[in-house]
C-alpha positions in Angstrom: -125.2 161.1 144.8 -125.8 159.0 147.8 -124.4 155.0 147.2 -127.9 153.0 147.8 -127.1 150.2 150.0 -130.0 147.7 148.6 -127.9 146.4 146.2 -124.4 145.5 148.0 -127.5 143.8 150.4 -128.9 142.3 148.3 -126.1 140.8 146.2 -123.7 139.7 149.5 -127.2 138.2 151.1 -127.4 136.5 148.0 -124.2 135.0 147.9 -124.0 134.5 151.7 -126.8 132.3 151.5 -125.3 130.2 148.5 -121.9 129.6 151.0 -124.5 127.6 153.9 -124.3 125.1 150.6 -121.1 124.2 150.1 -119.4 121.6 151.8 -117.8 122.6 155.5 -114.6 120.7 156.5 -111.2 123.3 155.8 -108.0 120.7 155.8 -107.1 123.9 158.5 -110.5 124.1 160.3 -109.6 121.2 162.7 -106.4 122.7 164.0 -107.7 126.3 164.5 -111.1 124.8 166.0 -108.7 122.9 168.7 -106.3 126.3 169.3 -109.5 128.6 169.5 -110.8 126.1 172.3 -107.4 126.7 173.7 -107.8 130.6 173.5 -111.5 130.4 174.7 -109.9 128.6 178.0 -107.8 131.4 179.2 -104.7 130.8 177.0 -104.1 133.8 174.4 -101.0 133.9 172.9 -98.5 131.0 173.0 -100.4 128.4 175.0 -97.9 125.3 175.9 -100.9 123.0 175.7 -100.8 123.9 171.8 -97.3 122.7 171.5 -98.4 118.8 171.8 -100.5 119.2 168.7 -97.2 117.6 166.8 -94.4 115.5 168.2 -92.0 117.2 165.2 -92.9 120.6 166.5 -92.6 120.0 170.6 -91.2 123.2 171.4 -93.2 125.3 169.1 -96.4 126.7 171.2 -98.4 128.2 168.1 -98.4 131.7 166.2 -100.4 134.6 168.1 -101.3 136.4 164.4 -104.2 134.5 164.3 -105.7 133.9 167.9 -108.7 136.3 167.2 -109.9 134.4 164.1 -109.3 131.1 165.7 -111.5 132.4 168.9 -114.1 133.7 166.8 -114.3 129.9 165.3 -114.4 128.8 168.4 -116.8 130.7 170.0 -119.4 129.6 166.6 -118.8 125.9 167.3 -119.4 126.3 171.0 -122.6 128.4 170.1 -123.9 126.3 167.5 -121.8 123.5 166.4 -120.9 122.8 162.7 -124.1 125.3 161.8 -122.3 127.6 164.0 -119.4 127.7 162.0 -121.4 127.4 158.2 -123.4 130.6 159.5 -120.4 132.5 161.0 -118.8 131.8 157.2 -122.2 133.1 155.9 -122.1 136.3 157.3 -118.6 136.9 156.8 -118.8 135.7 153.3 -122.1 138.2 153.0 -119.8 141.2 154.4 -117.0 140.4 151.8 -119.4 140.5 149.1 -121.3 143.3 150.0 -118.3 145.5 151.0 -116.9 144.9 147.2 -120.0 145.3 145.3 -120.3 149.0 147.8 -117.3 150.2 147.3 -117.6 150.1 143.3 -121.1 151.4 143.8 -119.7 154.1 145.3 -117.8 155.0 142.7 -120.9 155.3 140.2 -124.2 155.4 142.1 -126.2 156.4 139.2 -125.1 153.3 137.5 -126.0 150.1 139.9 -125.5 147.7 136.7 -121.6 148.7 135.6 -120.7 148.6 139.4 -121.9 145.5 139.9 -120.2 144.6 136.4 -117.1 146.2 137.9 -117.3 143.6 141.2 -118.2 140.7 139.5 -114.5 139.3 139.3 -113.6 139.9 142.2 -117.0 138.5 143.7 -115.9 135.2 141.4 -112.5 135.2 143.0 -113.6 135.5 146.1 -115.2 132.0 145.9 -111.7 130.7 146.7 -111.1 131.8 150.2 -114.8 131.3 151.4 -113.2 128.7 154.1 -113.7 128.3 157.7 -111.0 129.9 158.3 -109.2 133.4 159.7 -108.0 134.1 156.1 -111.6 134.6 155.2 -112.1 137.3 157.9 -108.5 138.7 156.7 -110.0 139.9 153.2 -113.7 141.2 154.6 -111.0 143.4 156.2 -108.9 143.9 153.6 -112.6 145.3 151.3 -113.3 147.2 154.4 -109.8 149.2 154.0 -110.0 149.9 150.1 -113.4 151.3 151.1 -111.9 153.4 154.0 -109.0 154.6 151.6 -110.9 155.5 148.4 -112.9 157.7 150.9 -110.4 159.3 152.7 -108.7 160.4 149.9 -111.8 161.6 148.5 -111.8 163.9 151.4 -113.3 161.9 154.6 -111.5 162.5 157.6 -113.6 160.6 159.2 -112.7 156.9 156.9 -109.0 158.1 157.5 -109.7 157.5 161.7 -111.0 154.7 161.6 -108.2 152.5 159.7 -106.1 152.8 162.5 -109.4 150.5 164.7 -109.4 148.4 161.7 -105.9 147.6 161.4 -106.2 146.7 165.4 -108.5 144.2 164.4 -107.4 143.2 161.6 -103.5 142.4 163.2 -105.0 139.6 166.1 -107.1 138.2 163.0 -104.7 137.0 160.5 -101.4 137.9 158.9 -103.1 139.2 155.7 -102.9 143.1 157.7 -99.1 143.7 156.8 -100.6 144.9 152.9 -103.2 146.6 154.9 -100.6 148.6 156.7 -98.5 148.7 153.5 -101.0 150.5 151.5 -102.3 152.6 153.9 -98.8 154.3 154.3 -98.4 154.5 150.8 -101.6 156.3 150.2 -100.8 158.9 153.3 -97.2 159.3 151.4 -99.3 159.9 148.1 -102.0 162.2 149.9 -100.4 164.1 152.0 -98.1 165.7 148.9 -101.4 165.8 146.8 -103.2 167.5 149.6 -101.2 169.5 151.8 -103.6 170.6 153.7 -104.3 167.3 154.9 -101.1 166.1 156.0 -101.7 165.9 159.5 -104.7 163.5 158.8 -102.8 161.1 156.7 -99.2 160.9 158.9 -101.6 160.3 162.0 -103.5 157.1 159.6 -100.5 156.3 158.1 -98.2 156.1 161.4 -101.6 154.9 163.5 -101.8 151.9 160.9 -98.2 150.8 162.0 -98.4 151.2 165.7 -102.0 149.4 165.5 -100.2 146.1 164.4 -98.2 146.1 166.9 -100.9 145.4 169.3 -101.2 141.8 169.7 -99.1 139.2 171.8 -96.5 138.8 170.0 -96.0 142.4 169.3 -93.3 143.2 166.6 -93.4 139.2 165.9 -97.0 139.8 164.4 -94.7 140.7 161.2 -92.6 137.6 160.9 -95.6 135.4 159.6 -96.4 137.7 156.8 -92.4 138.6 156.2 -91.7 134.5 155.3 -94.8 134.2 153.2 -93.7 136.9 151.5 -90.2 136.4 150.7 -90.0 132.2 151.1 -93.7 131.5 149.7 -93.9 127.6 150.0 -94.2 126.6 146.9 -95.1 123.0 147.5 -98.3 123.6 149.3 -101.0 124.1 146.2 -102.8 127.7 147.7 -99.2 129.1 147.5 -98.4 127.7 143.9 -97.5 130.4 141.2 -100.8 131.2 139.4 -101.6 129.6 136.5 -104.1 131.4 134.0 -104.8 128.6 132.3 -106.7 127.6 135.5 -110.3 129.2 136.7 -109.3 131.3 139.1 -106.3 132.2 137.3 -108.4 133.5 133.7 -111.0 135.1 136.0 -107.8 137.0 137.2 -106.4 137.5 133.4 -110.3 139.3 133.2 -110.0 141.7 136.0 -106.2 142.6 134.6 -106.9 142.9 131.3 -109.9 145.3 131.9 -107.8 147.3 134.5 -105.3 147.7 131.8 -107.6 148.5 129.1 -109.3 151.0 131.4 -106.2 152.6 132.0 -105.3 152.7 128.4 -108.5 154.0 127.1 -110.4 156.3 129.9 -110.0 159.8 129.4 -109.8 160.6 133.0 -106.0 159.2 134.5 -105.4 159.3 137.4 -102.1 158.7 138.8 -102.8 158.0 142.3 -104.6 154.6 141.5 -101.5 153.1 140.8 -100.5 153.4 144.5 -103.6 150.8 145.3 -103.3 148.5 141.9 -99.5 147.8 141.9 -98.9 146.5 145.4 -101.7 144.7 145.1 -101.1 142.9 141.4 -97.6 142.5 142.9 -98.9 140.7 145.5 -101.5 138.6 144.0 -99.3 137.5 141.7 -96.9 135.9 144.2 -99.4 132.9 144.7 -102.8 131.6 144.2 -104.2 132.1 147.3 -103.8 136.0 146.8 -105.7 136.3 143.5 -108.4 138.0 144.7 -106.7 141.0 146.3 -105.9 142.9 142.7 -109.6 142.1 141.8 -111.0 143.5 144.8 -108.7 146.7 144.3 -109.5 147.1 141.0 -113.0 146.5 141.3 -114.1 150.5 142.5 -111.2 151.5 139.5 -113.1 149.9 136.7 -116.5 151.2 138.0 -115.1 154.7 138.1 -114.0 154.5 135.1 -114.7 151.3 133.0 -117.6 153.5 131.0 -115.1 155.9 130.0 -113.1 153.2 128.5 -115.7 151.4 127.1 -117.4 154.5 125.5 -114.1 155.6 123.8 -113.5 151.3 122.7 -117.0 152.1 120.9 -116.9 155.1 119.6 -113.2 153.8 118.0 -115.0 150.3 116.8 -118.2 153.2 115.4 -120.4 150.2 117.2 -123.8 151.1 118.6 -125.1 151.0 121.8 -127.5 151.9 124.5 -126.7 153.1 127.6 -126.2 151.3 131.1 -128.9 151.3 132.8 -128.9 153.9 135.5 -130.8 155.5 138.4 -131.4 159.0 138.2 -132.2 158.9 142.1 -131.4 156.8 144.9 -134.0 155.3 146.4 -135.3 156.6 149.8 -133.6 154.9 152.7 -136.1 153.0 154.2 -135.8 150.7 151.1 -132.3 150.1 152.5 -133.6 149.4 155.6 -136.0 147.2 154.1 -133.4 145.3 152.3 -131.4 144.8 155.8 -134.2 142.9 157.3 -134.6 140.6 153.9 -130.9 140.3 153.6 -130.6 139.0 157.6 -133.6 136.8 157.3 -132.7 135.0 153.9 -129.2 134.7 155.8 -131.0 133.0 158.7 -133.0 130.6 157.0 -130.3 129.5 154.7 -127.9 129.0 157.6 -130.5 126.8 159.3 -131.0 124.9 156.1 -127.8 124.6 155.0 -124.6 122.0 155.9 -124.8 121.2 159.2 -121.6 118.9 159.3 -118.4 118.6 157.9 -117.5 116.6 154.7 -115.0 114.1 155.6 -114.6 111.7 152.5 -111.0 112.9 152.3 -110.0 112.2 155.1 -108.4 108.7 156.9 -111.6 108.5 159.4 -111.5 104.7 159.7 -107.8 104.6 160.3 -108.2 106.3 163.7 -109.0 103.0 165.8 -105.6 101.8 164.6 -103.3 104.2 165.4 -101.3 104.5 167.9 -100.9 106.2 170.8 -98.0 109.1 171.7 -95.7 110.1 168.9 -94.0 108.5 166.1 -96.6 108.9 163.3 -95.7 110.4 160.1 -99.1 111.5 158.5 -100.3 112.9 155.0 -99.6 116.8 154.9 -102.9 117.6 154.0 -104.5 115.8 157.1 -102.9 116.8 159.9 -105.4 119.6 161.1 -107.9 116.7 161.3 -105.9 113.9 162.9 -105.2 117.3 165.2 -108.8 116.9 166.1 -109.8 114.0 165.7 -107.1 112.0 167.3 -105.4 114.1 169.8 -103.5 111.2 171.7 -101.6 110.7 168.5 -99.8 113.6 167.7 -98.8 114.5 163.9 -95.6 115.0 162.2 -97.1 118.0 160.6 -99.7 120.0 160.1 -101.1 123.3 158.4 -98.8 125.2 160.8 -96.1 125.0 158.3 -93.7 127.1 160.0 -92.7 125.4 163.1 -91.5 122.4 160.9 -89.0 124.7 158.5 -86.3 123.6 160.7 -85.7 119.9 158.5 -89.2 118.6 159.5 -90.4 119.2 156.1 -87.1 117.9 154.1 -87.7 114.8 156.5 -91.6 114.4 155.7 -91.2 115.0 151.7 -87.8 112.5 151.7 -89.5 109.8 153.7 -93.1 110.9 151.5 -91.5 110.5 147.9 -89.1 107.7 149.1 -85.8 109.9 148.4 -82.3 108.6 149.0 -82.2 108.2 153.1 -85.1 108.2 153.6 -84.9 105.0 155.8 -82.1 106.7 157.8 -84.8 109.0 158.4 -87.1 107.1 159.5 -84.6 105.4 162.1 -83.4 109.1 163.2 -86.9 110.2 163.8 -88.6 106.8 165.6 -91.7 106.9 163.1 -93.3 103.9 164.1 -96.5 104.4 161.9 -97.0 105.7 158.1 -100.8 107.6 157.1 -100.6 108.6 153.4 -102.2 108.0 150.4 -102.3 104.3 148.5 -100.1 106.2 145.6 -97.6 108.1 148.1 -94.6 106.4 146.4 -93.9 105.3 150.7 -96.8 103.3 150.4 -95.8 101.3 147.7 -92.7 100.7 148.7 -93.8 99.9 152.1 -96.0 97.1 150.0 -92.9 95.8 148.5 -91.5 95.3 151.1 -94.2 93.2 153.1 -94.4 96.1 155.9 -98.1 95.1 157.7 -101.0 97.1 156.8 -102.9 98.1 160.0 -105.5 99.6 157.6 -106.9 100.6 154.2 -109.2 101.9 152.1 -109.4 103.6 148.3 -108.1 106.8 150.3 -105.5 105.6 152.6 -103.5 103.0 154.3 -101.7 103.1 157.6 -98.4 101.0 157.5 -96.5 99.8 161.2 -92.7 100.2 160.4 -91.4 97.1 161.9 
């Protein structure tokens, strides 16, 4: 039975339009807004001009893995400012929705309501990367894939073609494509001994995938960024923390697992193969926060395939009583879907002309910026240096969301001066800081208060201390 395509409409219109609500302002949006302008000017790959974003980080130009997300944010704010950039995170927020809630409903057509039960956890997850940033358009491309696998193995040629496109894509938009590429060769390893006669279709996907993300400036380099995060995840930064499922996000994840498990446990029809898409991904997911919502978006299309098997047997043991999930014997005719389309792009209009229009900058030191100083020597609060990227480029930061260019002591230096550690004055000294931006509680500041250092400037929020 044909997959109707109302209700993934519907439901990523739906939430698409609830994102042009919530407030705009990334602590990384600043930094990729300035190196997409970059981009948009002529300079793709390693632009010098992007190495004066930091003083710490001279040498370092700026990673190429990204420079196709970063343009695309670019290109919104130059189109339509702040609005640009809410709607652009609309529709791609719309896509990713839409895509998850299709693929499970393409699993069980004849039952909209479990499929939609089936993406709901993922759909929750998915909450958590809906930033202005290329990471967001990483996982739209990451749904897209489990959709193009799932069919491919189901016997379309044609989803098998076009992963080598997406990957392409997917490579110059963020570093989130090396699983991409993983999976995809483990599921033409898996096919092509399950179905022989397709070989040649999945080695050409599977060794298409690979050459694909090579195809970007930096070439074989693409792979570094996703390599560190991997194997030297920096723990200190809060997105790439160790779940914890006695957090949100983290028990929404405990949901999705659990009823993967119990699926697995309890369906009469096991399958194998689905273990080649759930492990990497649960591995994966479970190597930091930020990835949570990879294993619920894999497991989403599992659970509607097979969920009601489970959940009939889990009756049937418990003797309990139930109706039915609601079903439809027939998909509706296809001009409803076309129908839906229109609705769908003009509630996503209207909300993104209705919705945030600017960014929300409480957190941020905005009245500090008439006091600093210009050229380098300012050691600024992790957390907001994309902003002071953009909002003071004269005075360049000690670091930034970048993170890897300052993995070479720039980070020791920033968390021993930061928490006040043994040396920290020697660091200070070494490194000429001749300003401090951090937070009133930032064990520096006090100090820096003990010691009479002036105050150029203060608030609840922040305080910017001259080193004398």
């Amino acid at each position: 039975m044909r997959a109707p395509f109302v209700v993934p409409i519907g439901i990523g219109a739906f939430f698409g339009a609830l994102s042009t609500r919530l407030p705009v302002g990334d602590s990384d949006v600043f930094w990729h807004l300035v190196v997409g302008r970059q981009i948009l000017q002529g300079n793709i790959g390693l632009p010098e001009s992007v190495s004066g974003l930091s003083w710490t980080a001279n040498g370092y130009g700026g990673s190429s893995d990204q420079w196709l997300g970063q343009a695309i944010l670019a290109l919104a704010d130059a189109a339509g400012g702040w609005r640009g950039i809410v709607t652009m995170r609309a529709i791609a927020v719309a896509l990713l929705v839409g895509l998850v809630a299709y693929t499970a409903l393409r699993e069980r057509p004849a039952h909209p309501l479990a499929a939609v039960l089936s993406a709901l956890p993922a759909i929750v997850l998915s909450r958590f990367v809906w930033t202005e940033r290329p990471e967001l358009f990483g996982f739209v491309c990451f749904a897209l894939l489990v959709l193009l696998l799932r069919a491919g193995r189901s016997g379309s040629d044609r989803a098998l073609y076009w992963i080598p496109p997406l990957i392409v894509v997917w490579a110059n938009l963020h570093g989130s494509f090396a699983l991409g590429v993983v999976l995809t060769a483990l599921v033409a390893i898996e096919g092509a001994i399950a179905q022989p006669a397709r070989r040649r279709m999945y080695a050409a996907a599977g060794v298409g995938a690979f050459i694909a993300s090579l195809l970007t400036p930096a070439g074989v380099g693409t792979w570094t960024a996703p390599a560190f995060h991997l194997f030297n995840p920096p723990r200190q930064i809060q997105e790439w923390s160790v779940p914890d499922v006695t957090t949100f996000p983290g028990m929404i994840f405990s949901v999705a697992l659990l009823a993967t498990f119990a699926t697995a446990f309890l369906a009469r029809t096991r399958s194998a193969r689905e273990a080649v898409l759930l492990l990497p991904t649960l591995f994966i997911s479970l190597t930091a926060l930020r990835q949570l919502p990879l294993f619920a978006i894999v497991a989403a299309p599992y659970l509607a395939a097979h969920g009601g098997e489970a959940l009939t047997e889990l009756v049937s043991v418990l003797r309990i009583r139930s109706r039915r999930a609601l079903s439809t014997r027939r998909p509706p005719p296809r001009i409803i879907d076309a129908v839906a389309l229109v609705i769908g792009v003009a509630v996503l209009t209207l909300a993104a002309a209705t919705g945030t229009d600017a960014p929300d900058l409480a957190g941020f030191p905005t009245a500090a910026l008439p006091s600093l100083r210009p050229g380098p020597g300012l050691l600024n609060q992790y957390d907001w240096g994309g902003y002071l990227i953009w909002a003071a480029p004269a005075t360049p930061v000690f670091v930034d969301g970048r993170l890897i260019p300052y993995l070479n002591g720039v980070l020791d230096d920033y968390t021993t001066v930061l928490g006040v550690h043994p040396g920290w004055r020697d660091v200070i000294a070494r490194r000429g800081i001749r300003q401090i931006l951090v937070r009133p509680s930032d064990p520096v500041a006090v100090r820096a208060r003990d010691l009479g250092w002036p105050i150029r400037a203060s608030s609840d929020t922040f305080v910017l201390i001259d080193v004398p």
